[in-house]
PyMOL Python script that loads the backbone (N, CA, C, O; Angstrom):
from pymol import cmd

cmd.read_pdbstr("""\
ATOM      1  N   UNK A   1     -68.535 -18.763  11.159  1.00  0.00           N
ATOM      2  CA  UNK A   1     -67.801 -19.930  10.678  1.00  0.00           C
ATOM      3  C   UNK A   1     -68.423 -20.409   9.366  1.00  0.00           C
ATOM      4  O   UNK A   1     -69.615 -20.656   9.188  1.00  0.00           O
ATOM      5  N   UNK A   2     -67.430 -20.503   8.474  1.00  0.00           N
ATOM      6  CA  UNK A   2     -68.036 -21.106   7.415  1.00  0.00           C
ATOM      7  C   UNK A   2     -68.324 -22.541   6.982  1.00  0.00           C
ATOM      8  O   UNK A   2     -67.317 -23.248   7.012  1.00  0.00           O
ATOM      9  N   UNK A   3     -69.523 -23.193   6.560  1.00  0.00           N
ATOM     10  CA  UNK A   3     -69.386 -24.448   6.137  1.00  0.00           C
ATOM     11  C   UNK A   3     -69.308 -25.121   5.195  1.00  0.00           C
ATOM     12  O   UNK A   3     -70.100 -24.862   4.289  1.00  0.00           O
ATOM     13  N   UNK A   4     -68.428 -26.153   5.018  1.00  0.00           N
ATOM     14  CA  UNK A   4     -68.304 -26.622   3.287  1.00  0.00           C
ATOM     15  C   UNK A   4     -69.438 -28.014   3.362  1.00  0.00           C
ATOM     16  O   UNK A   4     -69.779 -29.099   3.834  1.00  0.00           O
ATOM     17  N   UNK A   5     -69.608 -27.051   2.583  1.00  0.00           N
ATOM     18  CA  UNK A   5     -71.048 -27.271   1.569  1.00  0.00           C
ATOM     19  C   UNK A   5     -70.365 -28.908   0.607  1.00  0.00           C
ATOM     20  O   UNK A   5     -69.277 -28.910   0.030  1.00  0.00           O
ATOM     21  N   UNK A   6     -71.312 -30.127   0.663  1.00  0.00           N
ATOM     22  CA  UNK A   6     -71.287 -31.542   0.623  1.00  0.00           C
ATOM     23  C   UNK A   6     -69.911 -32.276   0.336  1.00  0.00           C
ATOM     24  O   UNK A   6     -69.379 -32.914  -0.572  1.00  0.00           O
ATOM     25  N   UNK A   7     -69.554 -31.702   1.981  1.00  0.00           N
ATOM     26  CA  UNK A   7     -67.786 -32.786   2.221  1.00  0.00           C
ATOM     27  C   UNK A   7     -68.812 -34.085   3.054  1.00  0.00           C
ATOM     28  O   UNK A   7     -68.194 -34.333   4.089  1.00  0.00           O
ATOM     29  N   UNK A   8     -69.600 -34.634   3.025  1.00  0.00           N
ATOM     30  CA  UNK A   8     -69.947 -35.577   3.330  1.00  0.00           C
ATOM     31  C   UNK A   8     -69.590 -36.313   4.419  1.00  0.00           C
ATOM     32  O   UNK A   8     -69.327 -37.514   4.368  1.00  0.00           O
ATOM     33  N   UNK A   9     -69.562 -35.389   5.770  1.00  0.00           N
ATOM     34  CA  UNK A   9     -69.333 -36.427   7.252  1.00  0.00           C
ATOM     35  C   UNK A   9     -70.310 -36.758   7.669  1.00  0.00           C
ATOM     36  O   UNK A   9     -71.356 -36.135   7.852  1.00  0.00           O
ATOM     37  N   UNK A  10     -69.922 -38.215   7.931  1.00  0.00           N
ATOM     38  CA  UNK A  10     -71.174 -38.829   8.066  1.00  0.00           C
ATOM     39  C   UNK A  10     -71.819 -38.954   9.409  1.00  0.00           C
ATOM     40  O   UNK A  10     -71.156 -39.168  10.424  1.00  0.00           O
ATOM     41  N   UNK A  11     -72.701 -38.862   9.406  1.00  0.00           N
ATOM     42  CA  UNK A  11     -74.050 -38.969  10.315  1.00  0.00           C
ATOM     43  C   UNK A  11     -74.575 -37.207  10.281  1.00  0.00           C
ATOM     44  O   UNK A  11     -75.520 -36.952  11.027  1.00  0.00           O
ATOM     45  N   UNK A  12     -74.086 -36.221   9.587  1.00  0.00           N
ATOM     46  CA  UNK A  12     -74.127 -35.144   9.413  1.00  0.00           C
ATOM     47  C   UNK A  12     -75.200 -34.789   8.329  1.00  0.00           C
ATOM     48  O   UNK A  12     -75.433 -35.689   7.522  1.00  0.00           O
ATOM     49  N   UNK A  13     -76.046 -33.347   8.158  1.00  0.00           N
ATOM     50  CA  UNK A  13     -76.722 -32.447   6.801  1.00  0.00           C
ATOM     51  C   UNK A  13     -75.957 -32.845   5.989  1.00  0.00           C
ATOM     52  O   UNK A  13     -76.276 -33.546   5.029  1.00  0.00           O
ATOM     53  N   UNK A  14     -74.741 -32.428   6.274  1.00  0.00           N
ATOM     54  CA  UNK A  14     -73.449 -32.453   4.536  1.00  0.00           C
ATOM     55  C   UNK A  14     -73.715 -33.737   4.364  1.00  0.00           C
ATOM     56  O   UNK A  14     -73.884 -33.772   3.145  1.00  0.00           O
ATOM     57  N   UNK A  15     -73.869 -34.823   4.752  1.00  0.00           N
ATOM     58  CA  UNK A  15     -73.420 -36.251   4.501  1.00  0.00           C
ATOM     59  C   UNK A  15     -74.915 -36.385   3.421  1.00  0.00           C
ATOM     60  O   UNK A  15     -74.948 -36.844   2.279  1.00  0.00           O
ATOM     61  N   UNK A  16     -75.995 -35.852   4.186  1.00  0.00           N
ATOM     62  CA  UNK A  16     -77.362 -36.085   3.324  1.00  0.00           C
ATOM     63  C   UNK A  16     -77.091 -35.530   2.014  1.00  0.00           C
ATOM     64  O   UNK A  16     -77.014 -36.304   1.060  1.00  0.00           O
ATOM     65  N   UNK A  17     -76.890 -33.894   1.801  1.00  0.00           N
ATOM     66  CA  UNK A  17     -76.541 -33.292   1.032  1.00  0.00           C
ATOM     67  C   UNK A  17     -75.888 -33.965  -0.244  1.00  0.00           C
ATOM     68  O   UNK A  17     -76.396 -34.046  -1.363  1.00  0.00           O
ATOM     69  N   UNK A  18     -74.679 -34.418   0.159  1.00  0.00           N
ATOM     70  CA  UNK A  18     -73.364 -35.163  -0.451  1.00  0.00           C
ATOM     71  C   UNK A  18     -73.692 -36.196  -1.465  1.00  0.00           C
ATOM     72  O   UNK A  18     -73.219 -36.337  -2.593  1.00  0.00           O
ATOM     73  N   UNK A  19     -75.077 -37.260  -0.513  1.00  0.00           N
ATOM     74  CA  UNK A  19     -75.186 -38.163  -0.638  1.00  0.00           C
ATOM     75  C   UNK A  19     -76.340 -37.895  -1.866  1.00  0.00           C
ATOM     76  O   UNK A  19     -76.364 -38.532  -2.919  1.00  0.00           O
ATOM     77  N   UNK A  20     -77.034 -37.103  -1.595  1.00  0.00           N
ATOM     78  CA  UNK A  20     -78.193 -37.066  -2.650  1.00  0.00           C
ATOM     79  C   UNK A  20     -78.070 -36.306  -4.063  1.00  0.00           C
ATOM     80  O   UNK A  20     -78.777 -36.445  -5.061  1.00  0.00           O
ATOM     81  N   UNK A  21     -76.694 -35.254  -3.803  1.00  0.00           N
ATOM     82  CA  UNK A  21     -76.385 -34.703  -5.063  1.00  0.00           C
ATOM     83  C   UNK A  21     -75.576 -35.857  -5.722  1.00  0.00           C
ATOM     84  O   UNK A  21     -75.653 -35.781  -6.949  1.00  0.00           O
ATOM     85  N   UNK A  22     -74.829 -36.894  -5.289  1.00  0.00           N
ATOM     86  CA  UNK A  22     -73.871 -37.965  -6.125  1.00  0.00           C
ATOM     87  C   UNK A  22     -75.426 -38.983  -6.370  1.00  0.00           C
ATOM     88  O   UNK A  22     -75.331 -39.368  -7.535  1.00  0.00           O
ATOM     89  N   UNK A  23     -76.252 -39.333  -5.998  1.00  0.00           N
ATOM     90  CA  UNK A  23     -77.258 -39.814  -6.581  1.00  0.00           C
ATOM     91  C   UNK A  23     -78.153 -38.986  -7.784  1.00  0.00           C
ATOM     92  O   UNK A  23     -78.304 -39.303  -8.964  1.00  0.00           O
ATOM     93  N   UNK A  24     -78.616 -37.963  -7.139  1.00  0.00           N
ATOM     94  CA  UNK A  24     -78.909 -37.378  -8.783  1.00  0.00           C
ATOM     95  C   UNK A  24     -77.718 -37.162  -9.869  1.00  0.00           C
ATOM     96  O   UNK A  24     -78.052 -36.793 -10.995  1.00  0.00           O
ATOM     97  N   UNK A  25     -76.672 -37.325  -9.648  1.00  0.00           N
ATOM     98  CA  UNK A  25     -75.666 -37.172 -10.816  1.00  0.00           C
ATOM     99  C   UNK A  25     -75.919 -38.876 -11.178  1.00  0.00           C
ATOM    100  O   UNK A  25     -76.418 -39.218 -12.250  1.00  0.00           O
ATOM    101  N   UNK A  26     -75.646 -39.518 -10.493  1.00  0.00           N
ATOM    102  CA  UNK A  26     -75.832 -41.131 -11.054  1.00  0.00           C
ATOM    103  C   UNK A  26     -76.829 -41.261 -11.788  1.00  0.00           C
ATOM    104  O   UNK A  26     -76.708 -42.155 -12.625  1.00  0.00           O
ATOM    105  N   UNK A  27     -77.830 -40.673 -11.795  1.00  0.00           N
ATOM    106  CA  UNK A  27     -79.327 -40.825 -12.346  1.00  0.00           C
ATOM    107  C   UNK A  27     -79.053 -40.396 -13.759  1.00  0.00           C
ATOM    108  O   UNK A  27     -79.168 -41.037 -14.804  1.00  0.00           O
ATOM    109  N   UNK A  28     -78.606 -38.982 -13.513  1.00  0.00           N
ATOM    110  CA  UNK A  28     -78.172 -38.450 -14.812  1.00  0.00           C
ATOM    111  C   UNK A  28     -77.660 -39.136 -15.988  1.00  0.00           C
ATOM    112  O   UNK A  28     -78.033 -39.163 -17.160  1.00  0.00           O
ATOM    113  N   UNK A  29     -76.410 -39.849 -15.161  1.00  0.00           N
ATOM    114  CA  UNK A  29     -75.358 -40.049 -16.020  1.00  0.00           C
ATOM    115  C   UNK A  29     -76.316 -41.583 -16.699  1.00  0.00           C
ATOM    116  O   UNK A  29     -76.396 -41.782 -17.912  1.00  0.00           O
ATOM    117  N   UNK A  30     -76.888 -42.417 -15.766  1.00  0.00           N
ATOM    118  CA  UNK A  30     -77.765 -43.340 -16.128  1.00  0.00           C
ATOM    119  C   UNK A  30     -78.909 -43.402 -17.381  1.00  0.00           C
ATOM    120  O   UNK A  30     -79.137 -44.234 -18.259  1.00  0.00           O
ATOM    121  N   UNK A  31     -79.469 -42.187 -17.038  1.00  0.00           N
ATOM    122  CA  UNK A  31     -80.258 -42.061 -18.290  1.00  0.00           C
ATOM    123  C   UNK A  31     -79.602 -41.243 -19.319  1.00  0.00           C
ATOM    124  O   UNK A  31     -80.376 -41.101 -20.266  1.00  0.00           O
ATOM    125  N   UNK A  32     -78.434 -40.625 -19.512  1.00  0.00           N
ATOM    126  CA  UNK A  32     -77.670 -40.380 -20.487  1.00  0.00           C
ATOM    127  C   UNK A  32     -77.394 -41.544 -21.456  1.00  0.00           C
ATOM    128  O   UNK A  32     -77.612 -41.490 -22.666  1.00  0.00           O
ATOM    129  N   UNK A  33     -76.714 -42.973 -20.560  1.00  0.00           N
ATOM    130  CA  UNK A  33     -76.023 -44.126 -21.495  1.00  0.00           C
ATOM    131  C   UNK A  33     -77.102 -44.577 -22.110  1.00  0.00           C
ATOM    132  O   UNK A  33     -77.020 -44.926 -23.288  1.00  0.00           O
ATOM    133  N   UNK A  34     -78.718 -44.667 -21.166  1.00  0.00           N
ATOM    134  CA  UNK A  34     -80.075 -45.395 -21.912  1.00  0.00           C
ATOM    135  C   UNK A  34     -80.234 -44.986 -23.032  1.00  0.00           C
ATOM    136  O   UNK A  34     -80.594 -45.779 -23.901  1.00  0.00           O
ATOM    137  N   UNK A  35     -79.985 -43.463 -23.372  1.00  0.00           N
ATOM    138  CA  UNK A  35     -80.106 -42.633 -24.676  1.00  0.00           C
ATOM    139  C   UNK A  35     -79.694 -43.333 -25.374  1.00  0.00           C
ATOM    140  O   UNK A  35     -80.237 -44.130 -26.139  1.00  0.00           O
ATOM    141  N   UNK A  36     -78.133 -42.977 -25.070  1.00  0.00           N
ATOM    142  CA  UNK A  36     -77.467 -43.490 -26.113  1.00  0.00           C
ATOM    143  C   UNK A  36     -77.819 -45.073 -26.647  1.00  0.00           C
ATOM    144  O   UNK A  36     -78.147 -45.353 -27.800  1.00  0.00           O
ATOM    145  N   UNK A  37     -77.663 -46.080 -25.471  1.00  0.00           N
ATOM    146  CA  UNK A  37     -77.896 -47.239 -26.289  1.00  0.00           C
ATOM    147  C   UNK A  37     -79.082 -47.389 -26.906  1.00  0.00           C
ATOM    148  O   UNK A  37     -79.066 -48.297 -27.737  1.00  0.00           O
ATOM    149  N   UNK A  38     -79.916 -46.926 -26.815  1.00  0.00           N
ATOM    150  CA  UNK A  38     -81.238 -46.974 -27.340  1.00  0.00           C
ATOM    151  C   UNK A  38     -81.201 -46.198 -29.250  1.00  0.00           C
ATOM    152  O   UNK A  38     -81.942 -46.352 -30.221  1.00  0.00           O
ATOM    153  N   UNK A  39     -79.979 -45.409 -29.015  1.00  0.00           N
ATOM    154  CA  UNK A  39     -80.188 -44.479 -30.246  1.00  0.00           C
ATOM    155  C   UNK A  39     -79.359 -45.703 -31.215  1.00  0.00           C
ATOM    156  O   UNK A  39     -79.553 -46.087 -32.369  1.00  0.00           O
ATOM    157  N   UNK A  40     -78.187 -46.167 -29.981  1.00  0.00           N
ATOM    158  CA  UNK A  40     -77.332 -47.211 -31.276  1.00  0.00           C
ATOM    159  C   UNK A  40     -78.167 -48.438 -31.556  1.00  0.00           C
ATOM    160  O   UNK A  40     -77.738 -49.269 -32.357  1.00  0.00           O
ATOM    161  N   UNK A  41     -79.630 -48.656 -30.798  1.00  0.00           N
ATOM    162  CA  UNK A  41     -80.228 -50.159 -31.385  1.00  0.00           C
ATOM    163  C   UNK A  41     -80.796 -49.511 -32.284  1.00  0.00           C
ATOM    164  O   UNK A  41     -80.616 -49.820 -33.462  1.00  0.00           O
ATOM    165  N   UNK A  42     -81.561 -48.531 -31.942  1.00  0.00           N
ATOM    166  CA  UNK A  42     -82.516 -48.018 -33.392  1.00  0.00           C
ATOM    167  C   UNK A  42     -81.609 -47.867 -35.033  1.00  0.00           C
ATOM    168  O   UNK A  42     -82.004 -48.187 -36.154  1.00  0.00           O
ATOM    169  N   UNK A  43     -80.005 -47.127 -34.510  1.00  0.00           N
ATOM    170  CA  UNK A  43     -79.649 -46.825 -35.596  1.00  0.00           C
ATOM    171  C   UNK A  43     -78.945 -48.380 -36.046  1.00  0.00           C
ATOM    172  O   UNK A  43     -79.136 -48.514 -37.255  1.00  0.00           O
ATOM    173  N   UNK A  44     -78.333 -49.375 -35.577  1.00  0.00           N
ATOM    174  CA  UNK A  44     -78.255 -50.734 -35.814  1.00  0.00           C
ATOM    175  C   UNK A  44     -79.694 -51.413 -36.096  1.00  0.00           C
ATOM    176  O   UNK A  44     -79.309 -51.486 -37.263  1.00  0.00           O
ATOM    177  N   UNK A  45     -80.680 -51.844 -36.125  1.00  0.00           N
ATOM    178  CA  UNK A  45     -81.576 -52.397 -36.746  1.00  0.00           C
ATOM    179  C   UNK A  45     -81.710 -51.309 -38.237  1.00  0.00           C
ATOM    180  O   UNK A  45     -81.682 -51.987 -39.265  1.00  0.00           O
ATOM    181  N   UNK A  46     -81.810 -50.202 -38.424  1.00  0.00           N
ATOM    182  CA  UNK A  46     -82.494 -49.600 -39.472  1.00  0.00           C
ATOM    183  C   UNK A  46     -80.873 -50.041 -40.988  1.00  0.00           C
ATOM    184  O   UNK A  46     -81.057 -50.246 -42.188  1.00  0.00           O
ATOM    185  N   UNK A  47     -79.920 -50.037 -40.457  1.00  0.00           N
ATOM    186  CA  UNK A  47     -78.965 -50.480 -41.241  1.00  0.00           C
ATOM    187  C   UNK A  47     -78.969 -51.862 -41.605  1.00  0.00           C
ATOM    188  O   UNK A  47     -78.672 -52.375 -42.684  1.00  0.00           O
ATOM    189  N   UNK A  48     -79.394 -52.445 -40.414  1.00  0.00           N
ATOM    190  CA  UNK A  48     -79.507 -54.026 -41.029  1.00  0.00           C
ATOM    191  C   UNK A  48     -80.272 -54.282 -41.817  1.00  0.00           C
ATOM    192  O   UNK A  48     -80.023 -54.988 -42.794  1.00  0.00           O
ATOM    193  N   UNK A  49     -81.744 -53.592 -41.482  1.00  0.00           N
ATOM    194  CA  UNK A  49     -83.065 -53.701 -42.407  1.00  0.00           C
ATOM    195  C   UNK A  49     -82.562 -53.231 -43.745  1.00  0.00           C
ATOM    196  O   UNK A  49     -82.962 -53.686 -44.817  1.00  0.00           O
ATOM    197  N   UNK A  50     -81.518 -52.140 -43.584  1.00  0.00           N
ATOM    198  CA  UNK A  50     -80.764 -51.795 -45.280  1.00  0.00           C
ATOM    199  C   UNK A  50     -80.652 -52.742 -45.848  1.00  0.00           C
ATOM    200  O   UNK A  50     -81.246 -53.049 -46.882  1.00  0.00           O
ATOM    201  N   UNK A  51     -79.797 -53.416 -45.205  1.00  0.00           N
ATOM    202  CA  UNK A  51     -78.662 -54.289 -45.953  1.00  0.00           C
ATOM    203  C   UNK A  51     -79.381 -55.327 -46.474  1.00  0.00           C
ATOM    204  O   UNK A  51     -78.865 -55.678 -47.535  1.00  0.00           O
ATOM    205  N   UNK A  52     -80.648 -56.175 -46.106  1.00  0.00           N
ATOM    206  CA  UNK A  52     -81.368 -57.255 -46.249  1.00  0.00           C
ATOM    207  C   UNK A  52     -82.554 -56.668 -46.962  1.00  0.00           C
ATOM    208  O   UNK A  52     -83.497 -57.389 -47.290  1.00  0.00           O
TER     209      UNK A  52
END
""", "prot")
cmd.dss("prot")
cmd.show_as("cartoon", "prot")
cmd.util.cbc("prot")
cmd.orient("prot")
């Protein structure tokens, strides 16, 4: 019998599975946006410091 691999029923492996691969994707996607906003303060202050 085959099993599908993180359909997430719960009180189940798959449910752990399920649950911990959609948390490391959250993480991901989390420190992806930090990048970014971090790249748009650096690149917003260094333009302002232009302009003044």
């Amino acid at each position: 019998m085959e099993r599908k691999i993180g359909s997430g029923r719960k009180g189940t492996v798959d449910e752990e599975e399920y649950l911990l691969k959609s948390v490391t994707k959250l993480v991901a996607r989390w420190t992806a946006i930090q990048r970014k906003i971090s790249g748009a303060h650096v690149a917003l202050a260094l333009t302002t410091s232009a302009i003044f």
